[in-house]
N, C-alpha and C positions, 0 to 999 in steps of 0.2 A: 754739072750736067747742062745742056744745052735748053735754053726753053724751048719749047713746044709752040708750035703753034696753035690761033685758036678752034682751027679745024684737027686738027690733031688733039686737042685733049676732050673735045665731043666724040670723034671717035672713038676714044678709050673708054669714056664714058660709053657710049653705045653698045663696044664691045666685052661690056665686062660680066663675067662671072661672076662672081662674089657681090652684090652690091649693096650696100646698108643705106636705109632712107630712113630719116626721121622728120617727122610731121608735129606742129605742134598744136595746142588745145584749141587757138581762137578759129584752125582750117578747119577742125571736126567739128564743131556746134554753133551751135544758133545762136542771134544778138543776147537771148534771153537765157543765154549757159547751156542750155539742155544739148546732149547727143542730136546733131542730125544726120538722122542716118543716110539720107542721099549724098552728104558727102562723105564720111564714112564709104558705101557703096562706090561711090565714084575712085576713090583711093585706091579700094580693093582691088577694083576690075583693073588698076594699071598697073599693079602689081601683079596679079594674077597673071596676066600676061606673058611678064618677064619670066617667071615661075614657069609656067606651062611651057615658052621657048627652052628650056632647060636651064635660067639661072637661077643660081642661089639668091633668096631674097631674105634681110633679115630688116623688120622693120622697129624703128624707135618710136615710139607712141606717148605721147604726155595726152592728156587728157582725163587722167582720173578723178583729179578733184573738182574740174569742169565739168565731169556730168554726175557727180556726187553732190553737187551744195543746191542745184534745186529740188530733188527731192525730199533732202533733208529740211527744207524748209528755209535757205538762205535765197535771199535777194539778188546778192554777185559773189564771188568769190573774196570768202572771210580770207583775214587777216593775221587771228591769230592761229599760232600756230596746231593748238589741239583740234581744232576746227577742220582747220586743213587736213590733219590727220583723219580724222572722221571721214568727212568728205572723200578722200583715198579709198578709205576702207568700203567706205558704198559705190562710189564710182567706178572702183575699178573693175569690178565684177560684171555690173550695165556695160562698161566696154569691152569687155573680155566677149559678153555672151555675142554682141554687135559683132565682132571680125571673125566670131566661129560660126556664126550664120553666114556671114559674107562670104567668107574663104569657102565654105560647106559648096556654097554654088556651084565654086569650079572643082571640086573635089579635093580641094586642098585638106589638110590640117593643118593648125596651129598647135605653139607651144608658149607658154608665158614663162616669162623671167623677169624676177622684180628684184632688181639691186639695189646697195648700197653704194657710197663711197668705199665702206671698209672691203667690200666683196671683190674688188681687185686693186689693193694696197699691198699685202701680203702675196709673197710667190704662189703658193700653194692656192689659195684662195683665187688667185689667176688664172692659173691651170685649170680648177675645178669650172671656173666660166667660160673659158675655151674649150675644154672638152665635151662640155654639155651643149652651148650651141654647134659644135662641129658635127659632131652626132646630130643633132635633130636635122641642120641642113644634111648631114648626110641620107638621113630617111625622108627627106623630102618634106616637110615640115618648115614653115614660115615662123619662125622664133618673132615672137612679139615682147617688147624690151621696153620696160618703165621701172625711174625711180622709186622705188619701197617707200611712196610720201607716207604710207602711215605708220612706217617705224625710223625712218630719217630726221634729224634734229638738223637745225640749222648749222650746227657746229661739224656735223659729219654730211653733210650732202655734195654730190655732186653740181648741185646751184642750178643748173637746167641738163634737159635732155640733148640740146647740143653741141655741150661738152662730151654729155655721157654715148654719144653717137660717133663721135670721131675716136672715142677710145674703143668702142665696140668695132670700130672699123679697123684698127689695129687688131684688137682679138683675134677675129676672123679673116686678118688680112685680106681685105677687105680691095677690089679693083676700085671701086667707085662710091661716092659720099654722094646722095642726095639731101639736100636740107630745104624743106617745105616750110611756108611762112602766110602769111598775109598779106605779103606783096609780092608781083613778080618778078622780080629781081632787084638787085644795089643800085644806088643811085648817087649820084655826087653829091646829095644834100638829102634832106627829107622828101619825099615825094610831091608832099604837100606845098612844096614850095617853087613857086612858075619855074624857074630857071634851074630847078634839076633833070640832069639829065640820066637815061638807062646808061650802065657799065657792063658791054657785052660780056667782055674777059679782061681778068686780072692775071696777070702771069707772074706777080710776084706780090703774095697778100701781105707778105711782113710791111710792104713800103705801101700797101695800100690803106693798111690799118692807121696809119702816121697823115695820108692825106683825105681819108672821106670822113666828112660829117655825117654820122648817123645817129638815129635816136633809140629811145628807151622802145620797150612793148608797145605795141600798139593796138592793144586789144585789155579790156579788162579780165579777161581770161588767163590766159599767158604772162610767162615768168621772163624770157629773153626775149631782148632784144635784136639789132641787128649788129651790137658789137659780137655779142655770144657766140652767134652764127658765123661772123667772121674772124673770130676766134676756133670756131670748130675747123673750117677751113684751114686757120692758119694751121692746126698740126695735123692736119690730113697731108696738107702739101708739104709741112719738114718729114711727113711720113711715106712719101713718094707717092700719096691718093690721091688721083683729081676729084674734085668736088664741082654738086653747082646748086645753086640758091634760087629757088622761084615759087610762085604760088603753087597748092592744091592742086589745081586746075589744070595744069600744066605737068605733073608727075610725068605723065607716058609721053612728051614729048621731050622732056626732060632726058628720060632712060634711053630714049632713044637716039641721043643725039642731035634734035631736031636745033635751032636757032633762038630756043627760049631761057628766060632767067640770065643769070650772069654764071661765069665757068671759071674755075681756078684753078693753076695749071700746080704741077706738084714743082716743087723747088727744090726738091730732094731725091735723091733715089732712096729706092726702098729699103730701109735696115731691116735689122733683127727683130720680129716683133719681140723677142726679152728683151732688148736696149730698148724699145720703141715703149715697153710698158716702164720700164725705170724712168725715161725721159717726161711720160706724162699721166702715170697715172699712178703710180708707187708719191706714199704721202711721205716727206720726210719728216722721222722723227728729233734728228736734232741736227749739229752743224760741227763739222773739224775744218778749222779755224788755219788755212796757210799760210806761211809764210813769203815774202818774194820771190823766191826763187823758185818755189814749190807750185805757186801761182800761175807763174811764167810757165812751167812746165805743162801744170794744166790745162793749160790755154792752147798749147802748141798740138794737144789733140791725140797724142802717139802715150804720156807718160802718166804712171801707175801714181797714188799717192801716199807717196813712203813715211812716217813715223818721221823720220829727221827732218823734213818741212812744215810739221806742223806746231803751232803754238798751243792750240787752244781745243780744247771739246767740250761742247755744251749739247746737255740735254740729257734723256735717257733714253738707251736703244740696243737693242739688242744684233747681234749677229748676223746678217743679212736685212736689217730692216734700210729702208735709204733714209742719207740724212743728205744735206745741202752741204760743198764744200765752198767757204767764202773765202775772199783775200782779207787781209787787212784791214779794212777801209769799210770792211761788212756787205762787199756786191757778191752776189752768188756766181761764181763759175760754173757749176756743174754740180749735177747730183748723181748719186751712185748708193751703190750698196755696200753695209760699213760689212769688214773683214772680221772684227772683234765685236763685245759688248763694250758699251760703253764706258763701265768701269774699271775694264782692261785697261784703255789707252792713255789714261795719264803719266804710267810708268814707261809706256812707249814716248812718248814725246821727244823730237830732238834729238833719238839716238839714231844711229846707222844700222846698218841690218849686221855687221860684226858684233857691234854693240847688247844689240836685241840678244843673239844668238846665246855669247857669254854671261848674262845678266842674269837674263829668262828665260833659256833653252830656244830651242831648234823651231817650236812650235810659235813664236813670234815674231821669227825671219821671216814677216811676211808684210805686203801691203796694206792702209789700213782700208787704200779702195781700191783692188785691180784695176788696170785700163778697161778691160772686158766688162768692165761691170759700171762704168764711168761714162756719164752722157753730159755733154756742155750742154750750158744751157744762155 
């Protein structure tokens, strides 16, 4: 596809229906942790906005254990994990009631949704979080979306909400990605540092990830930093979503189009959001192992991955679950969704689909990952 320019992708920005904003903890509160609620309010009112022009607004919100750990009696945001759980569990309630007073203003409602990683791994469980927010945006409802911190283990998390925000923008195919932070936009080095300079627009974030220096969190609040967010970007834009990245403050100039923060153009056209959720947000459970040839093919973007290329299956998995398909050498080409369970395919390996057919019936004359179902990676 052709890039865009960077009046052209604020335009889209500007014009878009569907649009997912995620904001995170250090924009909402205070030096001293707590909810403040004038920014809070300030956030609202520019969403509300977009909402009341007649877009769809779904916003991503982290902030629970940010306004949970001083009540509870903590100093800064604990460390360990149980903690943090707690802190969720009281925090997120204090924010829930904060955007239902807010929204209440302009007549809105809300609706909360607290996920997991696992909540869209599995098909089914995908569908179920795309049909729930499509409904609520369809009754006019502002879906409010945060990670489950108080049943989420390190080992099953989404890692921040600006991961969990580019996947939610796929859900709801989503026109436009906003990502709110604590600073006004990218910068060629840390801000802090005299000879960085603002990055209006990126028009292709894969190669910009390769040349900016950025740093960790910059709040004791907050979990991402500004690779995160430019990771979020990066699969908005393989997702055909422009994105843009700027302070709080700046939200309604943001949506509108206006000249602020930094704008990422999409690098992609728009897929399928089912490839688009195999691609990034389905966890693999294990990995079939091809061979050269099978490899090649892989790569070439058009072919299925047939039983006779493969050498190896590791792991345990079931029948539509995705696993990683790697070459030789252990790089990952592409992931997909396996055809079989896992302990079907050892007896497939190496054979040809004639092979399959006579061996093992009719019912094995089949790919172990259709193309259909196969996303490079």
């Amino acid at each position: 596809m052709t890039t865009p320019s960077q009046a052209e992708v604020r335009r889209a920005i500007a014009e878009a229906q569907t649009i997912v904003v995620k904001v995170g903890s250090s924009s909402l509160t205070e030096s001293s942790g707590h909810l403040d609620p004038a920014r809070l309010n300030a956030l609202v009112a520019a969403l509300a906005h977009v909402r009341l022009m007649g877009g769809r607004v779904v916003l991503v919100s982290s902030g629970a254990i940010a306004a949970g750990f001083g009540p509870l009696g903590f100093t800064a945001r604990p460390a360990d994990v149980a903690d943090q759980q707690a802190c969720a569990a009281v925090g997120q309630g204090l924010l829930m009631a904060q955007y239902e007073t807010a929204f209440a203003r302009y007549g809105l409602k809300v609706g909360q949704i607290l996920l997991t990683a696992a909540d869209t791994m599995q098909p089914q469980q995908y569908r179920n979080v795309r049909r729930t927010l499509d409904r609520l945006l369809d009754l006019g409802a502002v879906p409010i979306i945060n990670e489950n911190d108080s049943l989420a283990s390190n080992e099953i998390r989404f890692g921040d909400n600006d991961r969990l925000s580019a996947l939610i923008a796929n859900i709801v195919v989503a026109d436009a990605l906003v990502l709110l932070t604590d600073v006004d936009a990218l910068y060629t080095a840390p801000p802090s540092q005299p000879d960085s300079k603002r990055i209006a627009y990126v028009p292709n974030v894969e190669d910009a990830l390769n040349k900016v220096e950025v740093g960790g969190s910059g709040s004791n609040v907050g979990t991402g930093g500004m690779v995160t967010k430019m990771e979020a970007a990066r699969v908005a834009a393989v997702s055909g979503i422009p994105s843009v990245l700027t302070c709080a403050r700046n939200a309604g100039p943001a949506m509108m189009g206006d000249p602020v923060g930094t704008v990422f153009a999409p690098i992609n056209g728009r897929g399928s959001s089912r490839r688009l959720w195999i691609g990034f947000a389905a966890h693999p459970f294990g990995t079939l192992v091809a061979d050269a040839g099978a490899a090649k093919a892989v790569r070439g973007g058009q072919a299925s991955l047939l039983a006779a290329g493969v050498v190896e299956v590791r792991g345990e998995f079931s029948a539509g679950d995705a696993v990683w398909i790697d070459d030789e050498a252990g790089n990952h080409l592409a992931k997909g969704l396996a055809g079989f369970d896992s302990e079907e395919i050892p007896q497939m390996l190496g054979r040809n689909t004639t092979q399959l057919k006579r061996f093992l019936g009719e019912e094995y004359a089949h790919p172990l990952v259709h193309r259909d179902n196969l996303v490079l990676v």
